[in-house]
ZADRENZA-625766 format. One record per residue (C-alpha): residue number from 1; residue in three letters; chain; x, y, z. Coordinates in steps of 0.25 Angstrom, whole numbers, padded with zeros to 4 digits. Each point is the difference from the previous one (the first is absolute). Layout:
<sites>
[site NUM,"Ala","A",[X,Y,Z]]
...
</sites>
This chain:
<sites>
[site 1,"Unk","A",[0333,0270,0428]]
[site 2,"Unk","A",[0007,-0011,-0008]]
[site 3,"Unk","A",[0012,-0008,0005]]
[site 4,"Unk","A",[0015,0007,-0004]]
[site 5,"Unk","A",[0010,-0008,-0007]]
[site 6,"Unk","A",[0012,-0001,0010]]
[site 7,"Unk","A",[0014,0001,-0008]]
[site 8,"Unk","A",[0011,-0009,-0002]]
[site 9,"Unk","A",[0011,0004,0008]]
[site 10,"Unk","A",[0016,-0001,-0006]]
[site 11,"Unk","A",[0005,-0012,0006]]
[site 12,"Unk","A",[0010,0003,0011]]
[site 13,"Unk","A",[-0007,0013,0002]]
[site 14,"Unk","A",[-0007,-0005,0013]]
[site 15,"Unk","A",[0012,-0006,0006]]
[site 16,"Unk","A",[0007,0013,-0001]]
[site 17,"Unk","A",[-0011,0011,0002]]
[site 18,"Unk","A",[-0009,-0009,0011]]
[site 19,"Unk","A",[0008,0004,0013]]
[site 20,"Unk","A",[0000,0016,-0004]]
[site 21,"Unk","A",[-0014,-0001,-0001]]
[site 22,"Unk","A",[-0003,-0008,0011]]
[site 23,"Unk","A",[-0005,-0015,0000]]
[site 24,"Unk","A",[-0013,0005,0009]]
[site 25,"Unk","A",[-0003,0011,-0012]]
[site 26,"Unk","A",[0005,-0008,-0011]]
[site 27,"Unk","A",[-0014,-0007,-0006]]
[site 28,"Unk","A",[-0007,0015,0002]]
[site 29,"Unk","A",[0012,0006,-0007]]
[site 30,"Unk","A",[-0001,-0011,-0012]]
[site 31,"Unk","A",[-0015,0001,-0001]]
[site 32,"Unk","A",[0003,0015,-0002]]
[site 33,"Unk","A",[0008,-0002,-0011]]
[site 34,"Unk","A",[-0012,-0005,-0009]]
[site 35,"Unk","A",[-0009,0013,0005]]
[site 36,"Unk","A",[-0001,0010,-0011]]
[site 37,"Unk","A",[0010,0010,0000]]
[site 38,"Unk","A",[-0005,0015,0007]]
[site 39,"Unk","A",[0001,0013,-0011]]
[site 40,"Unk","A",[0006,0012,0005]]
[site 41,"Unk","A",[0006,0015,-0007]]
[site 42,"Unk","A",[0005,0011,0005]]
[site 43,"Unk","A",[-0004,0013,-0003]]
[site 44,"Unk","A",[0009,0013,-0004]]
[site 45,"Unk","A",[-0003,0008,0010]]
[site 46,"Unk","A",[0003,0013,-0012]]
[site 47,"Unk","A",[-0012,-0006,-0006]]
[site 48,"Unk","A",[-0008,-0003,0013]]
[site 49,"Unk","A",[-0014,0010,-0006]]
[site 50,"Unk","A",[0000,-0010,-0011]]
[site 51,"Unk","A",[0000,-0012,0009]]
[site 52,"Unk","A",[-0014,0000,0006]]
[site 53,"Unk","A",[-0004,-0014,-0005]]
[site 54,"Unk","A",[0013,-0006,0008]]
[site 55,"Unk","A",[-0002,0011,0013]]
[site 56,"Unk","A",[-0015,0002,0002]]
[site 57,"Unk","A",[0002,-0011,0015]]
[site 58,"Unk","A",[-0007,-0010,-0009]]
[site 59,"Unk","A",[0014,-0006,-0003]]
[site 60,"Unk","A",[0009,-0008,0011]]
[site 61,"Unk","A",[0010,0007,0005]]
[site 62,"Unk","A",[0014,-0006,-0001]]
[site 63,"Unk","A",[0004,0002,0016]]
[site 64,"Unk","A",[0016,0002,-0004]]
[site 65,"Unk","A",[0000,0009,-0009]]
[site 66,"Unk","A",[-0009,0012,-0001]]
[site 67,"Unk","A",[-0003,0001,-0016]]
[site 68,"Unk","A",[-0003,-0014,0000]]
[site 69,"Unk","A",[-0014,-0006,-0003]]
[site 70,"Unk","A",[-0007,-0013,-0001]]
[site 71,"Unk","A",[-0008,-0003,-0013]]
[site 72,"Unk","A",[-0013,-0009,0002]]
[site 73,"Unk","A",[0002,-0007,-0014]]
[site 74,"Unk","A",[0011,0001,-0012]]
[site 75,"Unk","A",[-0003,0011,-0011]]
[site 76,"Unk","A",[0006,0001,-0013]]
[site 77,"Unk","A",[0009,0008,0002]]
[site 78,"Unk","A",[0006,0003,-0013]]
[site 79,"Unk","A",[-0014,0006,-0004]]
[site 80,"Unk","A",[0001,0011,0011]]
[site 81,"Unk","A",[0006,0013,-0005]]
[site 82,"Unk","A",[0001,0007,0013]]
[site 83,"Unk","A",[0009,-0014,0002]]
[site 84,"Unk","A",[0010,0003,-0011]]
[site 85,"Unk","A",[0001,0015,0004]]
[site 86,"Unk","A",[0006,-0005,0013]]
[site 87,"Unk","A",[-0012,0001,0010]]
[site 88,"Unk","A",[0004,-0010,0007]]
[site 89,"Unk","A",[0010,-0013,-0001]]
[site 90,"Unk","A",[-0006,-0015,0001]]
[site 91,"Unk","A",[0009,-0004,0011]]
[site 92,"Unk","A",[0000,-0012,0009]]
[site 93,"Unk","A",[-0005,0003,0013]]
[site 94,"Unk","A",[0012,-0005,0010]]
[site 95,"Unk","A",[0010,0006,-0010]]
[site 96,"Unk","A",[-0004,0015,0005]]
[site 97,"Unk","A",[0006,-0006,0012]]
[site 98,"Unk","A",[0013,0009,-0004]]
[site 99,"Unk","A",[-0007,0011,0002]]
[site 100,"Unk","A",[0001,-0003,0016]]
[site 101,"Unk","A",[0015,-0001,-0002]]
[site 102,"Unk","A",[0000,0012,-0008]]
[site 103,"Unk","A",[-0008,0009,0010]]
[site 104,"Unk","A",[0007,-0004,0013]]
[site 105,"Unk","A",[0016,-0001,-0007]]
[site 106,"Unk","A",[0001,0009,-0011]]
[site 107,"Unk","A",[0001,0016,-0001]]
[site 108,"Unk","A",[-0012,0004,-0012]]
[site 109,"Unk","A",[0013,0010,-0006]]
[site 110,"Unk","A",[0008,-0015,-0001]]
[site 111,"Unk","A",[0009,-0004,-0013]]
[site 112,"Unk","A",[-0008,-0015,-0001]]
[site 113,"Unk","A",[0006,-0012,-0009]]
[site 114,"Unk","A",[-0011,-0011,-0003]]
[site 115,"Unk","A",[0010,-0011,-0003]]
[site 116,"Unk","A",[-0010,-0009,-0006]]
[site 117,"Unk","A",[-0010,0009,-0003]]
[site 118,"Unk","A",[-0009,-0007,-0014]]
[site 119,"Unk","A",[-0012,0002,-0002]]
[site 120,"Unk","A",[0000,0011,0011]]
[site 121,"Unk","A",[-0011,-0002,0011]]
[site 122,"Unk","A",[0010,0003,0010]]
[site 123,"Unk","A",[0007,0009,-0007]]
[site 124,"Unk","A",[-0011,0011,-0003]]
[site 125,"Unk","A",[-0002,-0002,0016]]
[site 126,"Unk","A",[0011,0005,0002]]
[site 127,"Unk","A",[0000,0011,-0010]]
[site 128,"Unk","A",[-0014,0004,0006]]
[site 129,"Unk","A",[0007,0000,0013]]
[site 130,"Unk","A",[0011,0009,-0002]]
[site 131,"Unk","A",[-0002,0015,-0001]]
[site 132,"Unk","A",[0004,0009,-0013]]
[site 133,"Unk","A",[0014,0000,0007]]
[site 134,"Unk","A",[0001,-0013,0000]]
[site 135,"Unk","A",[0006,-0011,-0011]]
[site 136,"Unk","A",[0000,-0013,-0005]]
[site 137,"Unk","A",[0007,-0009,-0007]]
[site 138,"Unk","A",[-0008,-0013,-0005]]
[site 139,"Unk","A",[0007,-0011,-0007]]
[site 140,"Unk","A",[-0004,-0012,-0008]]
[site 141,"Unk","A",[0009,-0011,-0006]]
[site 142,"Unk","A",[-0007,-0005,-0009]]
[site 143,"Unk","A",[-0001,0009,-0013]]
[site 144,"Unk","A",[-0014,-0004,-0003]]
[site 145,"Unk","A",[-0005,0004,0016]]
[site 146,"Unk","A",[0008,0010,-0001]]
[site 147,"Unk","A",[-0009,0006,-0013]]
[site 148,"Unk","A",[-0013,-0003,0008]]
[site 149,"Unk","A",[0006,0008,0014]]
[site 150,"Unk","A",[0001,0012,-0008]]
[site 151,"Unk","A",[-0015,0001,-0005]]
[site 152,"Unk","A",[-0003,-0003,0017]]
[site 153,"Unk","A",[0007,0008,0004]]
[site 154,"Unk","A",[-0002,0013,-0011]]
[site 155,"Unk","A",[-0014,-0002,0002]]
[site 156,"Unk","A",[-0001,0003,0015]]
[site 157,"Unk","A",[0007,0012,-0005]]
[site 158,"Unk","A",[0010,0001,0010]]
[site 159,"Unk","A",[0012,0012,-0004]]
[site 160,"Unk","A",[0010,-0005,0010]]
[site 161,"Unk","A",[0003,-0012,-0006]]
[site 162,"Unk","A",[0012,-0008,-0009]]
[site 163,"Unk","A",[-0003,-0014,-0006]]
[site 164,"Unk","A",[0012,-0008,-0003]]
[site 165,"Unk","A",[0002,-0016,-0007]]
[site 166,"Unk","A",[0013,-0004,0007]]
[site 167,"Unk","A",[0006,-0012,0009]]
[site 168,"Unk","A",[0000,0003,0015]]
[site 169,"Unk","A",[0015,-0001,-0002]]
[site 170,"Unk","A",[0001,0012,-0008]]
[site 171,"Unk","A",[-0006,0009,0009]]
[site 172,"Unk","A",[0014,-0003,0007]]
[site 173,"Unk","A",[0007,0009,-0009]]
[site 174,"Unk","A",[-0008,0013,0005]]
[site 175,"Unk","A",[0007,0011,0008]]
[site 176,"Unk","A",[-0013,0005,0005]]
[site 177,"Unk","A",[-0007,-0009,0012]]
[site 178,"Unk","A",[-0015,-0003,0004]]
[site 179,"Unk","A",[-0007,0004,0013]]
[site 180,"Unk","A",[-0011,-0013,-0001]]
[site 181,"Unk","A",[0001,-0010,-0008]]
[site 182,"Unk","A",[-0011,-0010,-0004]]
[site 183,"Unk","A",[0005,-0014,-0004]]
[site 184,"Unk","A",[-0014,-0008,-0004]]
[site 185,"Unk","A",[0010,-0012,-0005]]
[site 186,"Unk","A",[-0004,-0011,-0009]]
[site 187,"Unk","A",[-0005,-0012,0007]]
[site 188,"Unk","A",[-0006,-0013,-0002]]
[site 189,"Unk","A",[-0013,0004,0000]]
[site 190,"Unk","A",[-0007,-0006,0011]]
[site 191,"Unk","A",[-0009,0011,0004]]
[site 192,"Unk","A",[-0006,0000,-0014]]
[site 193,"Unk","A",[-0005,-0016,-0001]]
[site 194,"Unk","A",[-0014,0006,0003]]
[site 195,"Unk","A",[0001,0008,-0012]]
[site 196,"Unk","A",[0009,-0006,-0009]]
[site 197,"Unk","A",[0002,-0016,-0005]]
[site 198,"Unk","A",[0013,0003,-0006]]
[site 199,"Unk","A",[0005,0004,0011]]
[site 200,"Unk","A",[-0003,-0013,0007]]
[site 201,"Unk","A",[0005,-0008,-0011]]
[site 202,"Unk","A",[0014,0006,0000]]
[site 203,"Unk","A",[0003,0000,0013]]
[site 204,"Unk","A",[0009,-0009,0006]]
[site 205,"Unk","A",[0013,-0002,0013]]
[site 206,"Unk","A",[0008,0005,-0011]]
[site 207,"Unk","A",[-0007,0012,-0006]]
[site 208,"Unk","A",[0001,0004,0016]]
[site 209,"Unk","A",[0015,-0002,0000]]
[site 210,"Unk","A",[0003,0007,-0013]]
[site 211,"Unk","A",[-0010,0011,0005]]
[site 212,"Unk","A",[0007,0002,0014]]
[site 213,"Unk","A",[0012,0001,-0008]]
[site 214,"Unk","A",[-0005,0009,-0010]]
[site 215,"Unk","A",[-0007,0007,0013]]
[site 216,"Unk","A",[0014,0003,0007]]
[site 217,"Unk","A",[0008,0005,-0013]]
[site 218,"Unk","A",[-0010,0010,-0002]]
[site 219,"Unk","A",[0001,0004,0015]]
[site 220,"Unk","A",[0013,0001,0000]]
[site 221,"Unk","A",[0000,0011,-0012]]
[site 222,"Unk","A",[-0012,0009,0007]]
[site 223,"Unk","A",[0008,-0001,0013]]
[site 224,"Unk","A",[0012,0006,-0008]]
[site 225,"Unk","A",[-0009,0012,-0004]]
[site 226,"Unk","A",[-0007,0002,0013]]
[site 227,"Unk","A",[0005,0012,0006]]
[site 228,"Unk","A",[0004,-0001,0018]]
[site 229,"Unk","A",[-0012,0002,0007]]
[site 230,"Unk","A",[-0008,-0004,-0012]]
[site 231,"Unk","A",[-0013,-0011,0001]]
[site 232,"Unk","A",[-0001,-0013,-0010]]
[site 233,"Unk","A",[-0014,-0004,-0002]]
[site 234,"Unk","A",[0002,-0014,-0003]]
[site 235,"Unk","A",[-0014,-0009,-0004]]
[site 236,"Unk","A",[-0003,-0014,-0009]]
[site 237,"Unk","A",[-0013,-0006,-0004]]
[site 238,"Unk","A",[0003,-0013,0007]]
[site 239,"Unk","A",[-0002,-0006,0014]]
[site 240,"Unk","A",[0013,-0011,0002]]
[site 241,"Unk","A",[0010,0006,0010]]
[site 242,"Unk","A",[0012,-0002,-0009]]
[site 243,"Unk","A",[-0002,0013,-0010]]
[site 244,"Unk","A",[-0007,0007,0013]]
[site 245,"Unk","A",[0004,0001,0013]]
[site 246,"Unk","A",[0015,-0007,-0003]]
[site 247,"Unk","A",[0003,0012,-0009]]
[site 248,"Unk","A",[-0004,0008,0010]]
[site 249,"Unk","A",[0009,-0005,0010]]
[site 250,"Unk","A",[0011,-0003,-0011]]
[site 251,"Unk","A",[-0001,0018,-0002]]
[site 252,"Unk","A",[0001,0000,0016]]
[site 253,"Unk","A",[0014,-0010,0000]]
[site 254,"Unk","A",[0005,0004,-0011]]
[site 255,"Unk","A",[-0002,0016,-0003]]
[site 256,"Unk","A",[-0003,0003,0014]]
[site 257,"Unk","A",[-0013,0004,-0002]]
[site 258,"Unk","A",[-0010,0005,0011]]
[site 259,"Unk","A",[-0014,-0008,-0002]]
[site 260,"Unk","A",[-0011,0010,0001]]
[site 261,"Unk","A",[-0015,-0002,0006]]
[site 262,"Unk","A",[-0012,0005,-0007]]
[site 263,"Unk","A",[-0013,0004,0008]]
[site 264,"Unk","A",[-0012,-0006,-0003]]
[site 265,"Unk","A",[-0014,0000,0004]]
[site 266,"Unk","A",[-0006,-0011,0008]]
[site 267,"Unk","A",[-0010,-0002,-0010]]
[site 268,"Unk","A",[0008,-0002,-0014]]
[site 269,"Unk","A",[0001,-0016,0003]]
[site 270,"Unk","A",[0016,0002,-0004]]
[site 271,"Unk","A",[0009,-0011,0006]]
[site 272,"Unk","A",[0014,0007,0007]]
[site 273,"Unk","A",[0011,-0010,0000]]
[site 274,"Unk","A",[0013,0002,0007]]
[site 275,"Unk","A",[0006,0008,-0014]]
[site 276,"Unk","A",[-0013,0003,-0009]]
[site 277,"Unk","A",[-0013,0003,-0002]]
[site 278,"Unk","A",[-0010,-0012,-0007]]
[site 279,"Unk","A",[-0013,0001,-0007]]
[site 280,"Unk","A",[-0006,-0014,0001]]
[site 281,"Unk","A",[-0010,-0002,-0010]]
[site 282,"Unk","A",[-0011,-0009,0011]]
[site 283,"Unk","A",[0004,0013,0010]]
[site 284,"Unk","A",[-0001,0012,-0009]]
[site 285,"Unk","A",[-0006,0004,-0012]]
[site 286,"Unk","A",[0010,0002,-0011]]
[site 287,"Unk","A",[0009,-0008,-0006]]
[site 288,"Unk","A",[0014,-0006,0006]]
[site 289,"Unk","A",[0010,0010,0007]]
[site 290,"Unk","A",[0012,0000,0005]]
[site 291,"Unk","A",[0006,0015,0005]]
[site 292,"Unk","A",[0012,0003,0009]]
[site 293,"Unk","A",[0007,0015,0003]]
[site 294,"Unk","A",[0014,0001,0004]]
[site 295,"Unk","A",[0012,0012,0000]]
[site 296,"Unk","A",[0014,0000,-0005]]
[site 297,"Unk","A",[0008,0004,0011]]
[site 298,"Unk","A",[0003,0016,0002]]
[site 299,"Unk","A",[0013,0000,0003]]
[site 300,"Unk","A",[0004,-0005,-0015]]
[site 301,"Unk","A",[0009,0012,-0006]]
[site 302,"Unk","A",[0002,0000,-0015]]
[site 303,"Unk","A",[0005,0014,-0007]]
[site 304,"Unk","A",[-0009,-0001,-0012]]
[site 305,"Unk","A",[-0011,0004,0010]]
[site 306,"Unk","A",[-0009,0012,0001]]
[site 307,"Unk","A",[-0009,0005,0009]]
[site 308,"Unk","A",[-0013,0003,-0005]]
[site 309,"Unk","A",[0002,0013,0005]]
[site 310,"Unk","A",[0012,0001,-0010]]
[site 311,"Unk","A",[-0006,-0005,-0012]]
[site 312,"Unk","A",[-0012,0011,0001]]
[site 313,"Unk","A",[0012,0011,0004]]
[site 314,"Unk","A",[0004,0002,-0015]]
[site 315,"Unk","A",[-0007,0011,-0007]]
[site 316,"Unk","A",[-0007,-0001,-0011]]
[site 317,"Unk","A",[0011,0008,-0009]]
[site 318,"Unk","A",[0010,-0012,0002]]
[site 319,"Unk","A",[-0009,-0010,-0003]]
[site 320,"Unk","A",[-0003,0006,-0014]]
[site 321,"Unk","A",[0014,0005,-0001]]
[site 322,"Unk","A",[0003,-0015,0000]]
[site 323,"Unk","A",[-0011,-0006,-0010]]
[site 324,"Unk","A",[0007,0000,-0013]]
[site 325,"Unk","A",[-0016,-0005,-0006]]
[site 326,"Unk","A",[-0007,0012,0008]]
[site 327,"Unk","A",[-0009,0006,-0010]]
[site 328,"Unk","A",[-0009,0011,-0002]]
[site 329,"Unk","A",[-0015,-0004,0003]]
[site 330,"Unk","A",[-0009,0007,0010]]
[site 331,"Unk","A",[-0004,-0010,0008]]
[site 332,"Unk","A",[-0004,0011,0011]]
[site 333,"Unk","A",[-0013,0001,-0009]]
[site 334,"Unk","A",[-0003,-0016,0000]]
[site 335,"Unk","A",[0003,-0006,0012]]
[site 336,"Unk","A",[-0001,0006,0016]]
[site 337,"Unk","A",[0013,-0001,0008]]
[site 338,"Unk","A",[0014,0002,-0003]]
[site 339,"Unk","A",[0005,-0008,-0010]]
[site 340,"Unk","A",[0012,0002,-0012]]
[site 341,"Unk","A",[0000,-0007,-0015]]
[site 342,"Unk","A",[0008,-0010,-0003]]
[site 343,"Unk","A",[0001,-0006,-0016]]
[site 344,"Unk","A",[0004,-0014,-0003]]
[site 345,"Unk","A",[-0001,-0003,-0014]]
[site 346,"Unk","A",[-0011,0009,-0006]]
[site 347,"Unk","A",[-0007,-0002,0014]]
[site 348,"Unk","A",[-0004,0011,0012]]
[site 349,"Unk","A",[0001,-0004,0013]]
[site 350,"Unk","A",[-0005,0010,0013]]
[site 351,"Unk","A",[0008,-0005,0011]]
[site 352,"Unk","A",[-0001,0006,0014]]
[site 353,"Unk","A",[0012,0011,0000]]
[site 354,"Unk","A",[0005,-0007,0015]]
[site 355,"Unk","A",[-0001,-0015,-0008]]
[site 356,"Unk","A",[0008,0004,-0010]]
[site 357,"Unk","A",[0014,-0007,0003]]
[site 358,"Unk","A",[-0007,-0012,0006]]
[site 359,"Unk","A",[-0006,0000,-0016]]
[site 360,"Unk","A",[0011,0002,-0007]]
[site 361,"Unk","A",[0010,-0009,0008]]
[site 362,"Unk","A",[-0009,-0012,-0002]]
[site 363,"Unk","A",[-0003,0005,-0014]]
[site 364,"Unk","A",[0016,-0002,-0002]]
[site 365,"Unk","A",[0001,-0015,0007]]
[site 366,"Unk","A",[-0013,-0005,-0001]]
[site 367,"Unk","A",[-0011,-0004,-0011]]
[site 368,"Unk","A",[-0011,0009,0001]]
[site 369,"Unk","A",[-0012,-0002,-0006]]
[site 370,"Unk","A",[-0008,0014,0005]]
[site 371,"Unk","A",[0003,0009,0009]]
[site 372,"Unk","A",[-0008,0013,0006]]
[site 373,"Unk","A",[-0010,0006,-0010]]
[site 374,"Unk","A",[0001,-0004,-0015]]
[site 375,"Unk","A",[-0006,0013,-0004]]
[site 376,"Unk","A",[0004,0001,-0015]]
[site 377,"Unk","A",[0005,-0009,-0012]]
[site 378,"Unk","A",[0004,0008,-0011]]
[site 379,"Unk","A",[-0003,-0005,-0014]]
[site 380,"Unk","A",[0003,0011,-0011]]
[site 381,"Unk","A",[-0002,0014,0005]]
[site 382,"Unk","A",[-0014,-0003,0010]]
[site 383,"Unk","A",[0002,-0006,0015]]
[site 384,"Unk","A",[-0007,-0010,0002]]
[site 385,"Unk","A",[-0007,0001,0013]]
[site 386,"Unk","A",[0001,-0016,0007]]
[site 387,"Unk","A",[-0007,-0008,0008]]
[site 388,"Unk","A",[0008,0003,0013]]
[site 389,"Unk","A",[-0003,0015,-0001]]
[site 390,"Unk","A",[-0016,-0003,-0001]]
[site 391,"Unk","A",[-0001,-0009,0013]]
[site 392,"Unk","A",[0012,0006,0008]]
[site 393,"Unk","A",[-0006,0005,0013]]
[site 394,"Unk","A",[0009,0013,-0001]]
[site 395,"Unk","A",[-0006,0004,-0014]]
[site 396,"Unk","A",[-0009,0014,-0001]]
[site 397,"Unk","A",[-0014,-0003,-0003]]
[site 398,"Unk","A",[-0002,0009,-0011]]
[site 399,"Unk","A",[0010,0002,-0007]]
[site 400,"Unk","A",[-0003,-0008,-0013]]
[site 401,"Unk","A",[-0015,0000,-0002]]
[site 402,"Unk","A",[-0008,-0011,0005]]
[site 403,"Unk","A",[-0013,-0008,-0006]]
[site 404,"Unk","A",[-0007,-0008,0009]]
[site 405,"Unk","A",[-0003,-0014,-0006]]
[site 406,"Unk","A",[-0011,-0010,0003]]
[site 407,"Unk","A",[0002,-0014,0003]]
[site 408,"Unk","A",[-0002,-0006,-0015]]
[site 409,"Unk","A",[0010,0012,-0004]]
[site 410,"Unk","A",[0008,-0004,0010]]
[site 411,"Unk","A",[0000,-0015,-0002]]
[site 412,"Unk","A",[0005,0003,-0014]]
[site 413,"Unk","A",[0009,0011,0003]]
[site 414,"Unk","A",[0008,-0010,0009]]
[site 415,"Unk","A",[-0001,-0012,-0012]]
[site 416,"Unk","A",[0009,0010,-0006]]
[site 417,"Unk","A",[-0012,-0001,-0012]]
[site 418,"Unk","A",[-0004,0016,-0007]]
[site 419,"Unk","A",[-0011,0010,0007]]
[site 420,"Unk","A",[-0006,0013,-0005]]
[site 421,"Unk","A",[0001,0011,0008]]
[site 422,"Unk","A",[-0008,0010,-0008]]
[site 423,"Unk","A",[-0003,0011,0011]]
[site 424,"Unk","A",[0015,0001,0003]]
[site 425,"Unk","A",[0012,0009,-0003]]
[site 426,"Unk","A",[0009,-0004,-0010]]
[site 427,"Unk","A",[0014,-0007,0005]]
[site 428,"Unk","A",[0003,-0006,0013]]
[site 429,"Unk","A",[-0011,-0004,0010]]
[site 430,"Unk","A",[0000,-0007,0010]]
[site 431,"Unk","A",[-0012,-0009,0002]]
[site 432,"Unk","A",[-0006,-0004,0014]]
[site 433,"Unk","A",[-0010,-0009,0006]]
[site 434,"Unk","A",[-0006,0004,0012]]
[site 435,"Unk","A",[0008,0011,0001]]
[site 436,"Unk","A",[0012,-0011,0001]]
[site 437,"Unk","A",[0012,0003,-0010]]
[site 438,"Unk","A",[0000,-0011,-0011]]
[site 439,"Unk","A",[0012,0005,-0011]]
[site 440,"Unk","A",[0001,0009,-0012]]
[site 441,"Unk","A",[-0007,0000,-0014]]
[site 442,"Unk","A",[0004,0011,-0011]]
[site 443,"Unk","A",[-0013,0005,-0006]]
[site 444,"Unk","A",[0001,0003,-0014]]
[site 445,"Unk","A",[-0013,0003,-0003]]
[site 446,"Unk","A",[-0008,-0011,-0007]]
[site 447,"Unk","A",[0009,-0011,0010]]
[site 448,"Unk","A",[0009,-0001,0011]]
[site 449,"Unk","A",[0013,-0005,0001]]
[site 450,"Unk","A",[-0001,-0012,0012]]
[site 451,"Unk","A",[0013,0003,0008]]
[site 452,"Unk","A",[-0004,-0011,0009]]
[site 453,"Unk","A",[0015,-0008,0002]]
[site 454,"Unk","A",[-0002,-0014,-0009]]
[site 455,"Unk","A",[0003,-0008,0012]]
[site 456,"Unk","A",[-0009,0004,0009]]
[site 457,"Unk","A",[-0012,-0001,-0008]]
[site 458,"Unk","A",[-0010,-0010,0002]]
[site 459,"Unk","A",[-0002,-0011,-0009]]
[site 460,"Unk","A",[-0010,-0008,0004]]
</sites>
């Protein structure tokens, strides 16, 4: 085994970090950081039969999280279809963490907000976590994350859920109110120095400062949309005190917010501290974790409010009474459950009939980028069948015909390049490997049409 290359720490990183690791762990914590880093995924439990290779007991299990494994080497992930029809998400192992919060905190029929949600590992944990009655909303800043949130999270296929590219700030102007909110804020990084050198290199005293700052603004907006009796999920990449437990305790001074425990098992190797849960990379095996639960306060009356309860009372009739861009397509035949159509711009959406205000209000105040099930586009007089529809969990196997595709087939299918299809019917087929959904072609015979999205195609 040869020697490891130990990394250059930040300078002032060690004055500020050594006393929360602890000066008797600190050389085993250092040594750690120059380790190679552990690969992990999740697997979509809708696609569990097709997810042998990642649950045949020959894979680790990830204690926290039940859908978790432990990959014994790195594979090329981009060359693996069953990968790109959503099978499963490469997602770092400490990171599932949330789904600990989720299980003991948050009702599975919850309204969610994921804050900070780009490229969506947690994100598509909670939208596995949540029932068909459940929602989420999950949020990116920055325009070009926002654009890679929405391939993530189309391809795990979940109905139930709305992607939006806004400041934390704007959610403020919502009338509608989140049960759980998961704030994963921007950090200085310090978790990922194992894994990524730029990270080292920008990180500095000041980043930290800006970052607490930067932290608390975007705090103070989730706490203004969380409702009473709601639970923030608040979590960083980084180990100093400052962007951890002092926000905690800054929520419990200042917004009066109850700081909640999480149960964990003996044998996770998790360090509790007085307001948070850390993964400590010579400790266990993942990357850099911070994770803390606390609850607004119940007694908070606001008269924009609904109960749950209240929001699912309205009948159907109203809602559609209500829709001005209601349209008439039989999604009954495509997708199972109760969904309504809504059009924006030449674009069906299948939105659950009890989600519908929660859609449209932050349709009207919000920049959302996709919402529900994107079943159609209209070009001309043919609807074109999209990409959401082909790898949402609700949709009907059958009612397009299907071709199954081998792997060269479905190499090229997904590099966006031309197949032949010569035993299958003319017009839309959706192609599948493994019996996995990949998307749509429009066989015309001597060619098919490649309906792969352009952006998702791969390119190497």
């Amino acid at each position: 085994m040869g020697n490891k290359e130990e990394i250059i720490l930040p300078k002032g990183f060690e004055e500020m970090v050594r006393g929360v690791i602890g000066n008797d762990q600190w050389d085993a914590f250092v040594g750690a950081l120059s380790d190679e880093p552990s690969v992990s995924v999740r697997i979509n439990a809708q696609c569990i039969m097709h997810n042998a290779q990642l649950d045949n007991g020959q894979q680790a299990a990830v204690k926290w999280c039940e859908w978790g494994r432990y990959l014994a080497e790195r594979p090329k992930f981009t060359y693996d279809p069953t990968f790109h029809a959503g099978a499963y998400y490469v997602q770092e192992a400490s990171s599932m963490f949330v789904w600990q919060a989720l299980e003991q905190y948050v009702e599975k029929d919850a309204v969610v907000l994921d804050m900070c949600a780009a490229p969506g590992g947690k994100s598509t944990a909670i939208a596995q976590y949540l029932s068909k009655d459940g929602f989420l909303v999950s949020n990116e800043y920055v325009s070009q994350r926002a654009h890679v949130l929405v391939e993530n999270i189309t391809k795990w296929g979940a109905p139930n859920c709305l992607v939006t590219n806004n400041a934390p700030r704007h959610f403020e102007k919502l009338k509608v109110k989140f049960d759980a909110i998961l704030v994963d804020a921007p950090c200085s990084g310090e978790g990922m120095f194992r894994k990524d050198e730029r990270a080292r290199e920008e990180w500095s005293p000041a980043n930290v400062e800006m970052c607490v700052e930067r932290q608390r603004e975007i705090l103070e907006s989730a706490w203004e949309v969380l409702t009473p009796g709601g639970v923030l999920i608040y979590s960083t990449c980084t180990f100093n005190s400052h962007e951890n437990e002092e926000q905690v305790q800054w929520l419990i001074d200042e917004m009066g917010a109850e700081y909640l425990p999480i149960k964990i098992g003996e044998d996770w190797m998790i360090t509790e501290t007085e307001r948070g849960y850390r993964f400590l990379p010579h400790k266990t095996r993942g990357e850099g974790l911070f994770l803390a639960v606390v609850r607004k306060p119940r007694q908070i009356t606001d008269d924009r409010l609904q109960s749950k309860s209240e929001k699912r009372g309205k009948n159907k009739k109203s809602i559609v009474n209500n829709q001005r861009s209601m349209v008439d397509v039989r999604v009954a035949d495509l997708l199972e459950g109760d969904f309504v159509v809504m059009e924006c711009e030449g674009r069906y959406h299948a939105v659950q009939n009890s989600r519908v205000d929660l859609v449209t209000e932050c349709r009207k105040m919000l920049n959302v980028l996709a919402f529900g099930v994107q079943i159609f586009e209209q070009k001309g007089k043919d609807l074109i069948p999209q990409a959401s529809l082909a790898m949402s969990q609700a949709y009907k196997r059958g009612a397009y015909p299907e071709v199954e595709l081998s792997y060269e087939e479905a190499i090229s299918f997904l590099r966006k390049e031309a197949i032949l299809l010569a035993d299958a019917p003319r017009g839309f087929v959706l192609v599948t490997y493994n019996g996995l959904p990949l998307g749509w072609v429009k066989n015309i015979g001597n060619r098919c049409n490649n309906l792969y999205p352009e952006f998702w195609r791969i390119r190497n």
